[in-house]
N, CA, C and O atoms as a GROMACS GRO file, in nm:
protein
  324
    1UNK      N    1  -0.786   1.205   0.342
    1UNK     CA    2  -0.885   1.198   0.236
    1UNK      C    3  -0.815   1.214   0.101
    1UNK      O    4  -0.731   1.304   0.099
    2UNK      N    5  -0.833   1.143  -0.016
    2UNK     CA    6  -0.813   1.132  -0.091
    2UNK      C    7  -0.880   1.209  -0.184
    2UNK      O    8  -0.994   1.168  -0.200
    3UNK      N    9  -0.853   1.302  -0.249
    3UNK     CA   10  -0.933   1.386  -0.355
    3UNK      C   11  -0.917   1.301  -0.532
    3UNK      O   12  -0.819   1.228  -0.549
    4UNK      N   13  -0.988   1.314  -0.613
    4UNK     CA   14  -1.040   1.254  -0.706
    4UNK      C   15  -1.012   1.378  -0.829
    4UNK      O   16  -1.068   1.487  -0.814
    5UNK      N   17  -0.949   1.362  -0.915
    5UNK     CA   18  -0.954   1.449  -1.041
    5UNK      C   19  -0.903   1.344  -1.158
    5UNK      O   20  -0.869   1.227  -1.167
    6UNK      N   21  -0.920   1.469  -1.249
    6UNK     CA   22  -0.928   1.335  -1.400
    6UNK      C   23  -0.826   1.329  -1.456
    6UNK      O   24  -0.755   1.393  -1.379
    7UNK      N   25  -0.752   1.292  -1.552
    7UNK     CA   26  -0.633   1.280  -1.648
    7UNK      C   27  -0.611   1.425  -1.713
    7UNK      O   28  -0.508   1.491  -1.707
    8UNK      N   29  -0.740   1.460  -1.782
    8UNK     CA   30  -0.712   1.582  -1.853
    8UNK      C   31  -0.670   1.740  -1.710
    8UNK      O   32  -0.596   1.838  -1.725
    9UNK      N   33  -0.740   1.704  -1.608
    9UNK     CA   34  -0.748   1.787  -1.511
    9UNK      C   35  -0.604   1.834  -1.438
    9UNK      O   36  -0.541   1.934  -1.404
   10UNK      N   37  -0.596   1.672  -1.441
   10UNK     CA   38  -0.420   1.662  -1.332
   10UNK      C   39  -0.288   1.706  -1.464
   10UNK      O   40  -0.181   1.755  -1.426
   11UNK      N   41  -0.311   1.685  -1.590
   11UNK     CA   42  -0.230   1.754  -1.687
   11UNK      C   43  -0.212   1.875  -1.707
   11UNK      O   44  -0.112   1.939  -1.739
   12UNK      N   45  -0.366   1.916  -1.677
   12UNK     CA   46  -0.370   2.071  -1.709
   12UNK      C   47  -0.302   2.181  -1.564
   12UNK      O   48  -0.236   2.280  -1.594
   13UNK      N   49  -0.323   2.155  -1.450
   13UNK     CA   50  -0.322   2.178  -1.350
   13UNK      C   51  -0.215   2.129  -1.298
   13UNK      O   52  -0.185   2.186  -1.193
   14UNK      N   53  -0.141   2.041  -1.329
   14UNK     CA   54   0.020   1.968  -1.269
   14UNK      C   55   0.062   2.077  -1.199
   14UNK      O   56   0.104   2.019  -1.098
   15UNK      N   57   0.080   2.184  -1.180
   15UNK     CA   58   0.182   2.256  -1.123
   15UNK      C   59   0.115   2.281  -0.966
   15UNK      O   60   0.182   2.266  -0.864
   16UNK      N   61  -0.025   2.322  -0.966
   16UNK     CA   62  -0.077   2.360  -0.879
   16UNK      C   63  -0.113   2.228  -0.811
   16UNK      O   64  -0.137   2.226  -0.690
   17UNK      N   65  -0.118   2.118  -0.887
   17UNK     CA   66  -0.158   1.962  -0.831
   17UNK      C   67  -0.014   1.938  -0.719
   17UNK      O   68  -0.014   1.911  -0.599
   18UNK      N   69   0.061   1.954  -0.780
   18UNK     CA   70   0.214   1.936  -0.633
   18UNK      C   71   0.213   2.000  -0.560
   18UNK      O   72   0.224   1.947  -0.450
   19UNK      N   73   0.196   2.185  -0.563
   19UNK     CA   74   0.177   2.241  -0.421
   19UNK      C   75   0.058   2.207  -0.346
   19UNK      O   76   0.036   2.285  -0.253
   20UNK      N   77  -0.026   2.110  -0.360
   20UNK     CA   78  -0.142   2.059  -0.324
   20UNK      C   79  -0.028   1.950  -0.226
   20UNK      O   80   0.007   1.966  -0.110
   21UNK      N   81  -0.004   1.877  -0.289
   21UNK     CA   82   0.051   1.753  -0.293
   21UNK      C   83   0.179   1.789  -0.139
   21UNK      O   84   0.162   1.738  -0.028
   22UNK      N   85   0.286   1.874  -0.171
   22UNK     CA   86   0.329   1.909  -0.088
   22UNK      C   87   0.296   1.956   0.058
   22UNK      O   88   0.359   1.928   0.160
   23UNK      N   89   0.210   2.016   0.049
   23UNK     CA   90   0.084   2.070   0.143
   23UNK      C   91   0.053   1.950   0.212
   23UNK      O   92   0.044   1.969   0.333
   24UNK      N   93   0.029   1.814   0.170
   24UNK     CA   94  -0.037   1.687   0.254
   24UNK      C   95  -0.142   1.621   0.183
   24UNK      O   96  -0.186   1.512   0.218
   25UNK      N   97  -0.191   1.700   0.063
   25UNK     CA   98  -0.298   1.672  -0.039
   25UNK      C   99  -0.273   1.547  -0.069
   25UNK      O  100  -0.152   1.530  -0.070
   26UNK      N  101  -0.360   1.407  -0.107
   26UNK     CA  102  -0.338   1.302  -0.202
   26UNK      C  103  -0.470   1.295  -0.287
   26UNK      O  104  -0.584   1.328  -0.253
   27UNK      N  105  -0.418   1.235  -0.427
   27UNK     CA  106  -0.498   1.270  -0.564
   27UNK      C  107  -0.527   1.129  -0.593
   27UNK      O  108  -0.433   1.052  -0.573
   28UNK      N  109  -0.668   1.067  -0.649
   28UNK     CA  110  -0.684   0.950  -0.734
   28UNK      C  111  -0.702   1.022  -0.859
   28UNK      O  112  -0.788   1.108  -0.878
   29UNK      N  113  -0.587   0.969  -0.971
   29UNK     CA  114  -0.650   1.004  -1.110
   29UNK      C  115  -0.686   0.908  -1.114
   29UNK      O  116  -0.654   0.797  -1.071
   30UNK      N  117  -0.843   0.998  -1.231
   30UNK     CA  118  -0.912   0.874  -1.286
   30UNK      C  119  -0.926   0.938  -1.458
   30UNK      O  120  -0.931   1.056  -1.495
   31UNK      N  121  -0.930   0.814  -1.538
   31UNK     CA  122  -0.929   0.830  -1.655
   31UNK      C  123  -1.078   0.758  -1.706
   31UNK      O  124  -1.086   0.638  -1.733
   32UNK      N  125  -1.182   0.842  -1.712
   32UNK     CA  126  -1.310   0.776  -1.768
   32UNK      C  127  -1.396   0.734  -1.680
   32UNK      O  128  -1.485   0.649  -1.692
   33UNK      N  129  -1.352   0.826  -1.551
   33UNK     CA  130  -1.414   0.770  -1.406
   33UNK      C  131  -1.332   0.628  -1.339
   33UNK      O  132  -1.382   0.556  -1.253
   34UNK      N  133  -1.229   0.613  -1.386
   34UNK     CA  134  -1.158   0.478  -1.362
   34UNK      C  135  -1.051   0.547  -1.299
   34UNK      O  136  -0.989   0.648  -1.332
   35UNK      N  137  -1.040   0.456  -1.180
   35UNK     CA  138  -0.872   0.508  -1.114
   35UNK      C  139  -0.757   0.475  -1.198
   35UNK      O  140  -0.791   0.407  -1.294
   36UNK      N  141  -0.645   0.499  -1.194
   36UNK     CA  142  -0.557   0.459  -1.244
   36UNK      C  143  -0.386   0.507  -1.230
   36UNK      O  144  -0.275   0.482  -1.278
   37UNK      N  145  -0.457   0.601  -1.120
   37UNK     CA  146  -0.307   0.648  -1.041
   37UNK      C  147  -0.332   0.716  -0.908
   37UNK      O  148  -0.437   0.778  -0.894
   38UNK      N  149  -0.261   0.712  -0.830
   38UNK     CA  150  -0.277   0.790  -0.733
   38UNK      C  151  -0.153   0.868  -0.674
   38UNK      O  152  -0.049   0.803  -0.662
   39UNK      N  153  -0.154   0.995  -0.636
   39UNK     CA  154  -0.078   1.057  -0.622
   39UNK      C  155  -0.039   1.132  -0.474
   39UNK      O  156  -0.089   1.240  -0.444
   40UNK      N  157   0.040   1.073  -0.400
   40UNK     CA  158   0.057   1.117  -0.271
   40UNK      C  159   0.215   1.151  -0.239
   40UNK      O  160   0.314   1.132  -0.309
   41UNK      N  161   0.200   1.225  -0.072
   41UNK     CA  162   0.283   1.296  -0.048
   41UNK      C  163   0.452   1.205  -0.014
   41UNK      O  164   0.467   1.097   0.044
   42UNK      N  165   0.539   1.277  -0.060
   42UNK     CA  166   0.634   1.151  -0.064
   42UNK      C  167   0.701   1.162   0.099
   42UNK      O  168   0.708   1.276   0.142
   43UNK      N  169   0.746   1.061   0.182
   43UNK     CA  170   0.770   0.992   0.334
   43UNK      C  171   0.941   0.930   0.264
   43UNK      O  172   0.964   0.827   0.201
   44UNK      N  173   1.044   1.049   0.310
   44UNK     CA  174   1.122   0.956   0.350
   44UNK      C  175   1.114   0.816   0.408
   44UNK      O  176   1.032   0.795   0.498
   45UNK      N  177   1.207   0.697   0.354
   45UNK     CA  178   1.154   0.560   0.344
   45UNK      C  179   1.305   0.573   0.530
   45UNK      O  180   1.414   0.629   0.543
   46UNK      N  181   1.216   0.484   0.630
   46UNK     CA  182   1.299   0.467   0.722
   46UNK      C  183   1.329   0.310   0.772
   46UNK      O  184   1.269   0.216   0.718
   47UNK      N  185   1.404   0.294   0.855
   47UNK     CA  186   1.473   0.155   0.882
   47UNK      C  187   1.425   0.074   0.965
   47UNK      O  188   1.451  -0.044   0.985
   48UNK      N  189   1.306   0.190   1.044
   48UNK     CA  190   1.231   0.125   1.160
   48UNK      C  191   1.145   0.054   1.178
   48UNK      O  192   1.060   0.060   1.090
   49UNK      N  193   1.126  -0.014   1.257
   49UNK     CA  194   1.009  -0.130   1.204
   49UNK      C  195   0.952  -0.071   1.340
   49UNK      O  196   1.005  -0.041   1.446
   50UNK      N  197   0.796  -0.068   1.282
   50UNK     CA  198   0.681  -0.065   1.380
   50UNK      C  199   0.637  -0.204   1.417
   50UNK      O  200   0.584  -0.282   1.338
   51UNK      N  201   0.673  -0.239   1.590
   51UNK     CA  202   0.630  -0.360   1.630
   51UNK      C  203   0.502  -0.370   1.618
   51UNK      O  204   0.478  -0.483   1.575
   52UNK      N  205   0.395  -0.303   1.636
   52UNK     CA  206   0.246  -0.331   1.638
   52UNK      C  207   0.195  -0.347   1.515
   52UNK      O  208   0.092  -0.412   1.501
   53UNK      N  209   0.253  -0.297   1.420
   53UNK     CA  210   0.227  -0.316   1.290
   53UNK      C  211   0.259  -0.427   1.240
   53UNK      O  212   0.181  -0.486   1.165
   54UNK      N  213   0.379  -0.477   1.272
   54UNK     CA  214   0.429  -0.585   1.237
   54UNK      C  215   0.372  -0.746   1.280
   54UNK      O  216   0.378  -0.859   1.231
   55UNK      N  217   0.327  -0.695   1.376
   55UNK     CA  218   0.269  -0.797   1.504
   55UNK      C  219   0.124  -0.834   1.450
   55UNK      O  220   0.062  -0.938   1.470
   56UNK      N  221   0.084  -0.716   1.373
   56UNK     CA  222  -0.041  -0.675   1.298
   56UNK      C  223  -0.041  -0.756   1.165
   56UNK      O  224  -0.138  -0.800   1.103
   57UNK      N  225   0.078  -0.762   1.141
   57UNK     CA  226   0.080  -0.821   1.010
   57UNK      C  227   0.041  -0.954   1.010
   57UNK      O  228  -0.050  -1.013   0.952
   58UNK      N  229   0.171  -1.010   1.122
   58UNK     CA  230   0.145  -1.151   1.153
   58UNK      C  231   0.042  -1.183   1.188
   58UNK      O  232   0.034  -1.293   1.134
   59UNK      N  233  -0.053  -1.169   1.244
   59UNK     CA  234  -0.244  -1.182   1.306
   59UNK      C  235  -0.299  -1.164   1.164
   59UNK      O  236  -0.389  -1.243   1.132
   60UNK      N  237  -0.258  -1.072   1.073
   60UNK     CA  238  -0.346  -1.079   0.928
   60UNK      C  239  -0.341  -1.238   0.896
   60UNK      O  240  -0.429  -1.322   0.916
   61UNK      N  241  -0.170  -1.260   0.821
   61UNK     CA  242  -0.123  -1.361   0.786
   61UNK      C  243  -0.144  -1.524   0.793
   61UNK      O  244  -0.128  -1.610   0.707
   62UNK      N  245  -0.199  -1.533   0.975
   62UNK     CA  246  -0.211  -1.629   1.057
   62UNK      C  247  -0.318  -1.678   1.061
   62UNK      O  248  -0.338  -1.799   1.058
   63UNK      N  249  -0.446  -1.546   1.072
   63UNK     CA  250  -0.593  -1.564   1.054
   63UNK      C  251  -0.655  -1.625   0.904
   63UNK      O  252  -0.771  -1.659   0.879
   64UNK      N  253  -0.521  -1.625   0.804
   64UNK     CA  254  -0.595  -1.613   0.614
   64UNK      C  255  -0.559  -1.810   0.601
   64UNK      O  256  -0.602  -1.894   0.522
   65UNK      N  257  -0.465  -1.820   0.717
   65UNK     CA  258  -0.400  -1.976   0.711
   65UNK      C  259  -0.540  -2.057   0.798
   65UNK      O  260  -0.594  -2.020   0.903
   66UNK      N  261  -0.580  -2.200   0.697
   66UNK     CA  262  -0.707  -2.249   0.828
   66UNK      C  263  -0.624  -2.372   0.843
   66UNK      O  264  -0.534  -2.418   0.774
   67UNK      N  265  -0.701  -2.426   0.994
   67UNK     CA  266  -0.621  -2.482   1.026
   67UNK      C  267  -0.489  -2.480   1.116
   67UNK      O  268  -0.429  -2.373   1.103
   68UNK      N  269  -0.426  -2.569   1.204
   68UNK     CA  270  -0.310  -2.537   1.258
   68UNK      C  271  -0.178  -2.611   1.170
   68UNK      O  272  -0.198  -2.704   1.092
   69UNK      N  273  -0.102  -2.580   1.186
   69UNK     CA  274   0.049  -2.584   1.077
   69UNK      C  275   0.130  -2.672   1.184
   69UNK      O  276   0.144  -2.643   1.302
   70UNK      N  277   0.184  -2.793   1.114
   70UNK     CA  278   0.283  -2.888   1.197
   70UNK      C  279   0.365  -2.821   1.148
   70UNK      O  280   0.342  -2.777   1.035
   71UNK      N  281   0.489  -2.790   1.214
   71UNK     CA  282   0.595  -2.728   1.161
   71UNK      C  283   0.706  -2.854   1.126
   71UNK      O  284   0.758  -2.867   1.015
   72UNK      N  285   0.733  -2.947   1.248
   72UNK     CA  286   0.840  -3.039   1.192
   72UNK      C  287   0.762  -3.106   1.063
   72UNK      O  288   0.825  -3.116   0.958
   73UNK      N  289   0.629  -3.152   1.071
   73UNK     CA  290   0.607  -3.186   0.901
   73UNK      C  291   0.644  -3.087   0.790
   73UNK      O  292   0.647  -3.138   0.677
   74UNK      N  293   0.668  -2.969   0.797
   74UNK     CA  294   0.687  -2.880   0.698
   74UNK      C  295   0.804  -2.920   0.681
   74UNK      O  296   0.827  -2.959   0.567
   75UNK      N  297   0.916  -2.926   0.779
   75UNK     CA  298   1.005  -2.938   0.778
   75UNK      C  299   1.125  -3.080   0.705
   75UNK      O  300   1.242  -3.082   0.667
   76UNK      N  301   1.009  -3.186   0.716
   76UNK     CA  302   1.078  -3.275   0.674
   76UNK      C  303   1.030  -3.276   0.535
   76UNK      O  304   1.118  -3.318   0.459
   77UNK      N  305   0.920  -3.242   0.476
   77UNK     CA  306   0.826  -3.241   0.347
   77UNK      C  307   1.004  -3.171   0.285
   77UNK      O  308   1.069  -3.229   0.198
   78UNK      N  309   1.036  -3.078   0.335
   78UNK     CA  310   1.142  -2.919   0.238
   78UNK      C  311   1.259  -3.034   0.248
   78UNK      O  312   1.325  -3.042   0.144
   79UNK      N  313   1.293  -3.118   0.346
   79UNK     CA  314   1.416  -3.186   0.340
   79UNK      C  315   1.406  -3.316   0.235
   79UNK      O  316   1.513  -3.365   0.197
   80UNK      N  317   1.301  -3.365   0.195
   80UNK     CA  318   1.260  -3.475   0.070
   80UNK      C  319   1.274  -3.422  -0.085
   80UNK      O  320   1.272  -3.487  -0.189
   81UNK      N  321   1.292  -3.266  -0.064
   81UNK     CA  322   1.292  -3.234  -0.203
   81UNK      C  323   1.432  -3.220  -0.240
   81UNK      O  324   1.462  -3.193  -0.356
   0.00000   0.00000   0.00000
């Protein structure tokens, strides 16, 4: 869950906003009721690739394409240029 505080709030409060943050807390600032940042816990970045996710991706990707895709036509279209 994402908690919601304001510009003036997350300025005033910064210190206690990171041991939040550290803790597992994530923040939307909003400025005027408008998002405009969000603030979450930082994830060492790793090398691993999640197959289901990935697999996930491709089914996003595949479903946004209509239609089926000739590939050797793609292929000769990239070799004319």
């Amino acid at each position: 869950m994402i908690n919601e505080i304001s510009t003036f709030k997350a300025k005033t409060h910064f210190s206690n906003l990171i041991v939040k943050i550290e803790h597992g807390e994530s923040f939307l600032i909003t400025k005027r009721g408008k998002p405009v940042a969000k603030i979450i816990p930082y994830k060492p970045e790793t090398n691993e690739v999640n197959f289901i996710e990935l697999v996930s991706s491709f089914k996003k990707i595949r479903n946004k394409v209509k239609g089926k895709i000739n590939i050797k036509e793609l292929k000769e279209m990239g070799r004319k240029k």
